[in-house]
C-alpha positions in Angstrom: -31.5 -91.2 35.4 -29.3 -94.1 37.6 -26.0 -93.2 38.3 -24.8 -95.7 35.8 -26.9 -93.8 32.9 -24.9 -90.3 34.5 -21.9 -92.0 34.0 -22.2 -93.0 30.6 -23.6 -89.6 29.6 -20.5 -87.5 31.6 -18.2 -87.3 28.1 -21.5 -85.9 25.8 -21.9 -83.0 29.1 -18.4 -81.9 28.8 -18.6 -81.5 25.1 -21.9 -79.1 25.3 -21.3 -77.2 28.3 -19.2 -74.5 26.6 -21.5 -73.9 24.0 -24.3 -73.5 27.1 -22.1 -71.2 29.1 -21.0 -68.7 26.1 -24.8 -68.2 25.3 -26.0 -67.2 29.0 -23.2 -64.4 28.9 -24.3 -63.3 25.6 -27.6 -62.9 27.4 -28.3 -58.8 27.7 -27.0 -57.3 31.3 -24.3 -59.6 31.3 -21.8 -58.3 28.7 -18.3 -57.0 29.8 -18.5 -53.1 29.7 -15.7 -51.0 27.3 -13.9 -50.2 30.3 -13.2 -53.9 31.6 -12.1 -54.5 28.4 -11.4 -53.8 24.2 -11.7 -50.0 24.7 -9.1 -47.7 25.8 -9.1 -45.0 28.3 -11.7 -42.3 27.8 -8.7 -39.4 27.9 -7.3 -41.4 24.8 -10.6 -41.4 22.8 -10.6 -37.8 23.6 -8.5 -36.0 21.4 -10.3 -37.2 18.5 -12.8 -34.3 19.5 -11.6 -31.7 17.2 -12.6 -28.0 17.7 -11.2 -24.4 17.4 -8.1 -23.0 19.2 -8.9 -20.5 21.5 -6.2 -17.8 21.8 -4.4 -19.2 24.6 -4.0 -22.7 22.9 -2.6 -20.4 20.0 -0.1 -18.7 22.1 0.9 -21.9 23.3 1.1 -23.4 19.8 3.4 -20.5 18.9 5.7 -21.6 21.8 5.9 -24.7 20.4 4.0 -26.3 23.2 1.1 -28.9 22.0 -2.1 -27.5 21.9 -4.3 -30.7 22.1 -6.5 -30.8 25.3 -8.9 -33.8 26.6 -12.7 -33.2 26.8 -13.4 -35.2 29.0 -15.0 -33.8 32.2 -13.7 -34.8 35.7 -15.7 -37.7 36.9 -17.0 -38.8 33.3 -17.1 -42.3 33.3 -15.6 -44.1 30.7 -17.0 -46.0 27.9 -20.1 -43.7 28.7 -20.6 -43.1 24.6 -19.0 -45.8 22.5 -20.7 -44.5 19.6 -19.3 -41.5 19.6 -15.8 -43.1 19.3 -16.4 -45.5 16.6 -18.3 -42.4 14.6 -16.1 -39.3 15.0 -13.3 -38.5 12.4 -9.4 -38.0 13.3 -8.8 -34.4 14.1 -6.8 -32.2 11.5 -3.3 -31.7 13.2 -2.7 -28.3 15.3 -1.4 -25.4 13.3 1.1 -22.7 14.9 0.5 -20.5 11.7 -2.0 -17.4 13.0 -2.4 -13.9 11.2 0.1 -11.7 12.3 -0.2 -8.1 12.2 2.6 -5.5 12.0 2.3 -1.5 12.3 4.7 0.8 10.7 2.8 3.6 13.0 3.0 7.5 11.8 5.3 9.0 14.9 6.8 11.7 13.1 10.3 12.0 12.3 11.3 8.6 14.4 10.2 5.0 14.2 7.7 3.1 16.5 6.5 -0.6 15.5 3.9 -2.7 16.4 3.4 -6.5 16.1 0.5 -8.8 16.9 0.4 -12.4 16.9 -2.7 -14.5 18.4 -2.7 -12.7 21.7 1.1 -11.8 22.1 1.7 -8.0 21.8 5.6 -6.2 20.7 6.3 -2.9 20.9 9.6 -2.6 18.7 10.8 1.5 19.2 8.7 4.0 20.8 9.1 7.2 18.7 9.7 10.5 20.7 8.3 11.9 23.3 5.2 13.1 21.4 4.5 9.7 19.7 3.2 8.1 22.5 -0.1 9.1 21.8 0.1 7.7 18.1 1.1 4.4 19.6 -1.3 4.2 21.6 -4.0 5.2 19.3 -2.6 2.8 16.8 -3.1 -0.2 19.6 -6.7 0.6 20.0 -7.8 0.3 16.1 -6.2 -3.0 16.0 -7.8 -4.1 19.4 -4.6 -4.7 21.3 -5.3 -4.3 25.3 -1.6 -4.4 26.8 2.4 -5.2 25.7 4.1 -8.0 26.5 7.3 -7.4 25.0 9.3 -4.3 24.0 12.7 -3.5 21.8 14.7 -0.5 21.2 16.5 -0.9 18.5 18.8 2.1 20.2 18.9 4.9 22.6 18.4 7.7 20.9 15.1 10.2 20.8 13.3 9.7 18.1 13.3 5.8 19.0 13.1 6.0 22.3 11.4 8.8 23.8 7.6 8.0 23.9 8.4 4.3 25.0 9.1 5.1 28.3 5.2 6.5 29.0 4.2 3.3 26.9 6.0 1.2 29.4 4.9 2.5 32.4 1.1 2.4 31.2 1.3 -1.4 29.5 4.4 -2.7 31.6 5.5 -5.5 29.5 7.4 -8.5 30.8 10.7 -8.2 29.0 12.8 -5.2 26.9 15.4 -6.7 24.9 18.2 -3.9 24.1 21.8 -3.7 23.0 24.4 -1.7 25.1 23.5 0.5 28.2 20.0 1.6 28.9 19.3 5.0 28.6 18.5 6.6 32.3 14.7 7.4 31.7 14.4 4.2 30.4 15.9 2.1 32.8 13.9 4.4 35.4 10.7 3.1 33.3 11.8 -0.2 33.4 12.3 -0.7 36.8 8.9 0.6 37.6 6.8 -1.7 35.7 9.4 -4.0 36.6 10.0 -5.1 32.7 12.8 -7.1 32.8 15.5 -6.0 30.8 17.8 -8.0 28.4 20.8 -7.4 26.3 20.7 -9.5 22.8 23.7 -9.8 20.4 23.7 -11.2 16.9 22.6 -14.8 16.8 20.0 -14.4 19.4 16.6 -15.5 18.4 13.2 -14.7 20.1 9.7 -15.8 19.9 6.4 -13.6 19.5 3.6 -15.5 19.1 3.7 -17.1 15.9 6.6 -15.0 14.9 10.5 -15.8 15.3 12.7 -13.1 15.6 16.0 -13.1 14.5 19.1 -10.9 16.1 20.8 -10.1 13.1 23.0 -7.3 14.5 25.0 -6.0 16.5 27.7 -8.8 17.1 29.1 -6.7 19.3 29.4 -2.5 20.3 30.8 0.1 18.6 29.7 2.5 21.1 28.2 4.3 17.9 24.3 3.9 18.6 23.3 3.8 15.1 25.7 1.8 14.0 25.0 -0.7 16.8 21.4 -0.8 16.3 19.2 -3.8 17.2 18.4 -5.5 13.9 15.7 -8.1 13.7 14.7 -10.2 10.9 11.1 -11.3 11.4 9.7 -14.7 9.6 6.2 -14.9 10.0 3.4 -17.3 8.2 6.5 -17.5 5.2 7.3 -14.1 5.2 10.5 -11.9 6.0 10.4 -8.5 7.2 13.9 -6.4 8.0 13.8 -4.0 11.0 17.0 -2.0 10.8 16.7 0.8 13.3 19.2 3.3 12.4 21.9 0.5 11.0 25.0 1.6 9.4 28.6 1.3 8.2 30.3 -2.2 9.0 27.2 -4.3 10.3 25.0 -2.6 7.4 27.5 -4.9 5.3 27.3 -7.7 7.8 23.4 -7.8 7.6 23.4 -7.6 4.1 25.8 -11.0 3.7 23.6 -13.0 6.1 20.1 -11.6 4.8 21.6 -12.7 0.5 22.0 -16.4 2.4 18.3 -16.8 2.3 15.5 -15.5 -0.2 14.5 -12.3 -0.6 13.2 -10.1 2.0 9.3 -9.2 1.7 9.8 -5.8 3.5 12.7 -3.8 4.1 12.1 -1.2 7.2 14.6 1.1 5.7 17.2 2.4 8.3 17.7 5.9 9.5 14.7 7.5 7.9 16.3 7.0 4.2 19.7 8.5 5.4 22.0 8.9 2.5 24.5 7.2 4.6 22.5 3.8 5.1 21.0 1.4 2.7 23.8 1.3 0.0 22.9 -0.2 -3.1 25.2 -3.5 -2.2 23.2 -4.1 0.5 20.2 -3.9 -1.4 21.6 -6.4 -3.9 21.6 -8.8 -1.0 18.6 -7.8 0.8 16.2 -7.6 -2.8 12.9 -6.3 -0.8 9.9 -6.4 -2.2 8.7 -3.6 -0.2 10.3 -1.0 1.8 9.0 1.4 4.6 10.7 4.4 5.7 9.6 6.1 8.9 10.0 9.5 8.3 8.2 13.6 9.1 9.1 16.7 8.5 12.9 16.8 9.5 15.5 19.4 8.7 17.7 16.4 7.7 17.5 15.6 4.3 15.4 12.3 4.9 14.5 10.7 3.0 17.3 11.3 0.9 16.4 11.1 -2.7 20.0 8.8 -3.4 18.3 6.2 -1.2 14.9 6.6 -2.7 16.6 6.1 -6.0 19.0 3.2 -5.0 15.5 1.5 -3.6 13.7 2.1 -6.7 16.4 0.6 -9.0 16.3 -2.5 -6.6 13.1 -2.9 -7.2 11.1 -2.0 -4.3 7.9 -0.5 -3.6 8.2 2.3 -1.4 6.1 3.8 1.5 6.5 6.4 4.0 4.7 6.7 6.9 5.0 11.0 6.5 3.1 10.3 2.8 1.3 6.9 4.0 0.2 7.5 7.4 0.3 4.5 9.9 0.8 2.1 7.4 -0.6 -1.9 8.4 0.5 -5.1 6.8 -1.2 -8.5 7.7 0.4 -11.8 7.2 -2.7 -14.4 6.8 -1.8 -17.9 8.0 -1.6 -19.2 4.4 1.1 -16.4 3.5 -0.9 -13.7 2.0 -0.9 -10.2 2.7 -2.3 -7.2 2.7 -2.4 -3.5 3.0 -3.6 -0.7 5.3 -3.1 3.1 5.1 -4.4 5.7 7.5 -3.4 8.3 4.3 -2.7 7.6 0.6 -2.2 4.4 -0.8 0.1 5.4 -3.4 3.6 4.8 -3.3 6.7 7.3 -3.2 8.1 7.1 -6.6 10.8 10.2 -6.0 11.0 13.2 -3.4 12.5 16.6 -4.5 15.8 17.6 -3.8 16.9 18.1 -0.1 17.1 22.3 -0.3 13.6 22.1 -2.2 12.0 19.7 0.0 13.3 19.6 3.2 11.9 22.7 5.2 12.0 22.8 9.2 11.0 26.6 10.8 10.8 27.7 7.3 14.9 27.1 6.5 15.9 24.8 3.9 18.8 23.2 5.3 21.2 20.7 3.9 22.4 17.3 4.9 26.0 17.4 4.5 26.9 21.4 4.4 30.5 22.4 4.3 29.8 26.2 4.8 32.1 27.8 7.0 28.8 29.4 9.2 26.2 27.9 10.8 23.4 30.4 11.5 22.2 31.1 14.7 21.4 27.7 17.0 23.2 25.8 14.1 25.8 22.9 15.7 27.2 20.4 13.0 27.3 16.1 13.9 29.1 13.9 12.1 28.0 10.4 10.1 28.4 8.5 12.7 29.5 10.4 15.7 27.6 10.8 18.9 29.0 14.6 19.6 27.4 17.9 17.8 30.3 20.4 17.3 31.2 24.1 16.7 31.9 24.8 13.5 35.5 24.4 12.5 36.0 21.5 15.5 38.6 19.0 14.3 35.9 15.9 14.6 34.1 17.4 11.5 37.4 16.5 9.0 35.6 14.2 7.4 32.1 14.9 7.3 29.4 17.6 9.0 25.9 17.7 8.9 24.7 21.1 10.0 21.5 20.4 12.3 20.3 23.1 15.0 21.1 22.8 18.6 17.7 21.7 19.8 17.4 19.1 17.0 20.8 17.7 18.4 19.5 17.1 22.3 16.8 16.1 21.0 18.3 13.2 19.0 20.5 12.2 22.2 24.1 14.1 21.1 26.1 15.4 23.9 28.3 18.6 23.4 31.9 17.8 22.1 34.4 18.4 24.9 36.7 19.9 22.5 35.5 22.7 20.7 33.2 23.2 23.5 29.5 24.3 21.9 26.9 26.0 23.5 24.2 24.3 25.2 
């Protein structure tokens, strides 16, 4: 072709050499690859991988962390298998909600409870001295390895005298308490090195999937009862009152904040089913479903069969752990439950009168005796004292519950500096 003939044909060659160019790179091997350009980053293609939680992505969940992790491997190059990204469905998104587990366990005459979320562990009262071993023993049937967290509810005996051994064998991270640590304790404390922390009302605490709330104390008393640790647990939907031994003014402060919300699944009813606890106001605020008493043999009068009564009329289905054995309930992530029993699975409906049924060393002994004599060993305490007296001491004016002498150190009361008892 002349020059001339190029020149004339110049305008038709612009016009078609677009089209020629577009059809040599649509020749295979010379395509752009997804990561020059229309696909994203592998690590964003990755969450849409879904699989199973494993139980530390659980207890992160529960934290309220996110659980979603990339698949991709170090080093994977991207855009390695489109198909897989234009094929594979949206995950589901990540649920906190796990099956929680919580352990009324059969200590006696005291109160020991366990709770299990995913993989955290709580140890919430220890039981005395000799329920250590039921603890532990409760911990192995439902496969829990270690504590991370412990609360005592309050310093006396039969809450807090086998948690000290359960400390120093587990030695969990944190013990949250109210007021000042008992010495044994603190020694227990400080050699597992559990961190120890005081909560008040309005507090709130996370175990696993569970939230705890501080209920009470607002503030001390310096009655230990009284200024029990009260938590209200809301797991999977679910509420569940652990009183300790809660009494007198922030019984009725509990009750007012427990009636703001619905009612309670399960009551752990305070101080064994005292006749001093658990007045039938608070129970119109409370309305449990259920209600546990942790209770043994006991010279006491517990449970007393006033607050058996009062629970009945409000409606509750009763256990005890000294006619129930260790007694399990598990919380399923959708909200239902269910019910274990190392004994009987029937309920208490009524318990005999306190002369009839209350037997310790083979003496029937009363809950609130106003006898002038006390037998031999006999001291008296008071509702909500922390002194055991002589009969006759000016403390017991108002009330006097005869208990004997060991029962009283055991329970944490020191001698009155008054009347000056023996021991």
């Amino acid at each position: 072709m002349s020059p001339q003939s190029i020149r004339r044909a110049r305008p038709g060659l612009l016009l078609w050499l677009p089209a020629a160019l577009l059809l040599v790179f649509s020749l295979p091997g010379c395509a752009a690859t997804s990561s020059d350009v229309a696909s994203p980053p592998h690590s964003e293609a990755a969450p849409q991988v879904s699989r199973s939680p494993s139980i530390a992505e659980g207890a992160e969940a529960s934290a309220g962390r996110p659980t979603s992790r990339s698949s991709a491997k170090p080093g994977a190059k991207a855009g390695a298998e489109p198909a897989a990204q234009s094929s594979a469905r949206p995950p589901r998104p990540a649920t906190a909600a796990k099956r929680v587990t919580i352990i009324f366990v059969d200590v006696g005459q005291g109160d020991a409870v366990l709770l299990q979320s995913g993989s955290t562990e709580v140890l919430i009262d220890g039981g005395p001295s000799a329920g250590a071993a039921a603890v532990e023993a409760a911990m192995r049937r439902a496969g829990m390895t270690g504590l991370d967290y412990v609360v005592a509810s309050h310093m006396h005996a039969d809450h807090i005298g086998g948690m000290g051994a359960l400390v120093r064998d587990h030695r969990p991270s944190k013990a949250f308490i109210a007021g000042a640590c008992e010495a044994r304790l603190r020694a227990a404390f400080e050699a597992a090195r559990t961190r120890i922390t005081q909560v008040r009302r309005g507090a709130s605490l996370q175990f696993g999937a569970v939230r705890a709330k501080v209920l009470s104390p607002a503030s001390l008393s310096g009655d230990k009862n009284a200024d029990s640790v009260v938590l209200l647990l809301e797991a999977n939907g679910r509420r569940i009152l652990l009183t300790g031994d809660l009494t007198g003014p922030n019984e009725a402060a509990v009750g007012s904040i427990t009636a703001r919300g619905p009612p309670l699944d399960v009551l752990k009813v305070a101080h064994h089913g005292s006749a001093y606890s658990t007045d039938s106001r608070f129970l119109a605020q409370a309305r449990p479903r259920f209600a546990v008493i942790e209770v043994g043999r006991n010279s006491y009068g517990h449970p007393s069969p006033a607050t058996v009564t009062r629970l009945r009329q409000a409606g509750a289905r009763i256990y005890t752990t000294q006619r129930n054995g260790t007694v399990t309930l598990t919380i399923r992530p959708d909200g239902t439950t269910a019910w274990r029993f190392t004994k009987s699975s029937r309920p208490l409906l009524k318990v005999r009168s306190r002369a009839a049924s209350q037997v310790h060393s083979g003496a029937a002994v009363g809950a609130d005796d106003t006898s002038a004599g006390g037998g031999a060993g006999a001291v008296f305490i008071t509702r909500t004292g922390e002194c055991y007296h002589r009969a006759g001491c000016r403390y017991l004016s108002h009330s006097r519950i005869r208990i004997s002498l060991a029962e009283a150190k055991a329970r944490g009361y020191r001698p009155c500096k008054v009347c000056r008892p023996p021991g």
